[in-house]
Structures are given as structure tokens and as C-alpha cells.
N, C-alpha and C positions, 0 to 999 in steps of 0.2 A: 250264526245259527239262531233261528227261531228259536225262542220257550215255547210251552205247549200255552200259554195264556196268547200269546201273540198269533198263534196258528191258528187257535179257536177264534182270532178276533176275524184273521182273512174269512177263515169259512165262512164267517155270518155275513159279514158283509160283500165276497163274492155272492153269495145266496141271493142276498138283498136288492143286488144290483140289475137284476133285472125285473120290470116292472110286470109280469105275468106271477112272476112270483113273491111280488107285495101285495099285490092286489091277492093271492089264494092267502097270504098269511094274513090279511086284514080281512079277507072272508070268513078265514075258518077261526079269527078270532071273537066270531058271533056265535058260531055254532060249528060243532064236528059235521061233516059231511064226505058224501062217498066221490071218488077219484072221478066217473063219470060226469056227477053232476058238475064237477068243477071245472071241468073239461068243455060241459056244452055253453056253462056260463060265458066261459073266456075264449071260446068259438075257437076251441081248441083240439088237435085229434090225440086218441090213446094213449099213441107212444109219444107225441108230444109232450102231454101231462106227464107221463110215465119218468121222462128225463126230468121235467122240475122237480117233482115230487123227492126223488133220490135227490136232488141235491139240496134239498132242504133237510132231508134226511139225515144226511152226511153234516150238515152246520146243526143239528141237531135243535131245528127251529120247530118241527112238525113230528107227530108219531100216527105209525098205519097199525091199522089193526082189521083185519081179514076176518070176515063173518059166510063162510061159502063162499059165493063167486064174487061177495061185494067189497070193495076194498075203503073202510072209514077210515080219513083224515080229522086229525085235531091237533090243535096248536100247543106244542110246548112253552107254556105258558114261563118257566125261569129259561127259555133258549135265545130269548132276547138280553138276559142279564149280563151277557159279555160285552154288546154293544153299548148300552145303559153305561154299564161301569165307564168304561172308557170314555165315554159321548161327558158323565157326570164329573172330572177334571177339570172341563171348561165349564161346567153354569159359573164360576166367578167371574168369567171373562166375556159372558153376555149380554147384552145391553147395554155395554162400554166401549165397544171397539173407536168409535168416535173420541172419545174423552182420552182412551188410552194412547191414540195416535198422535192427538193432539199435543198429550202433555210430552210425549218422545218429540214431538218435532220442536217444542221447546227448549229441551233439555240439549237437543241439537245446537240452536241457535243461539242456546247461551253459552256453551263449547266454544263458541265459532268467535264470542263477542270476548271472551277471555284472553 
């Protein structure tokens, strides 16, 4: 059974994983804007928009806020910090994949020379 940190981690990255909706969270990471315009940006129709939006919502990357008929998105700016955390385990293992396989396949062949 999933924890609730492992749950929170699928959401963000189901969210993530489609590209209509990196592209509105790298949009509305410049500026808050309303569902339409982000709609005509991504040549996208209503309830199109409609279904990303919720499910950003739901990974709790983005927050709506209703002013009349117009509906403003903005970026939850800590709803990336579950992916972060997890992503930041590996920076020690960055920039060495090379080096690291290397010295494993030595360690191998000294194994083997034993």
C-alpha cells in the first residue's frame, strides 16, 4: 500500500506527464492568467482545458480562482516540492553515471580475476 508521500508523488508526475500541461505550468509560472487564454495559447477548446486544469488541481500544482465569469489560474508555487524532493536523492549520482559504471565493471573483473 502506498503512503500518502508516494501518492502525492504519482499525482505530480501523472500531472506532469503530459506536455499541454508543462507547457500551462511553465506558462502560468510567469504569470497568473485566465483558463480561456490558456486555452487559445495551446489551441486548445474549453473542456479540453477544463480536464487539464482539474487534474493539475488534483496534484495540487496550480490554484483557480473565479472573479465572475472569468476563471484565474496560478501556479502553486511549493506543488512542485514533492517532485524536487524526490528528483534531489539523486544530485549525488549526477554527472557520474560514467565513472560510477565504470568502477562497477571493475569491481566485476576483479571478482572474476580472484
Amino acid at each position: 500500500m502506498k503512503n500518502a508521500e508516494e501518492k502525492k508523488l504519482d499525482e505530480v508526475y501523472s500531472a506532469l506527464s503530459h506536455s499541454h500541461r508543462r507547457a500551462m505550468i511553465y506558462r502560468l509560472s510567469m504569470q497568473p492568467m485566465t483558463i480561456t487564454l490558456l486555452a487559445e495559447e495551446r489551441g486548445l477548446s474549453l473542456p479540453a482545458m477544463h480536464k487539464h486544469v482539474k487534474i493539475l488541481e488534483k496534484a495540487n500544482l496550480i490554484q483557480r480562482k473565479k472573479v465572475g465569469r472569468c476563471n484565474f489560474l496560478a501556479l502553486k508555487r511549493n506543488g512542485l516540492s514533492a517532485g524536487n524532493a524526490w528528483l534531489a536523492q539523486f544530485h549525488t549520482y549526477w554527472g557520474s553515471n560514467q565513472e560510477s559504471l565504470d568502477n562497477y565493471v571493475k569491481v566485476l573483473q576483479e571478482k572474476d580475476n580472484l
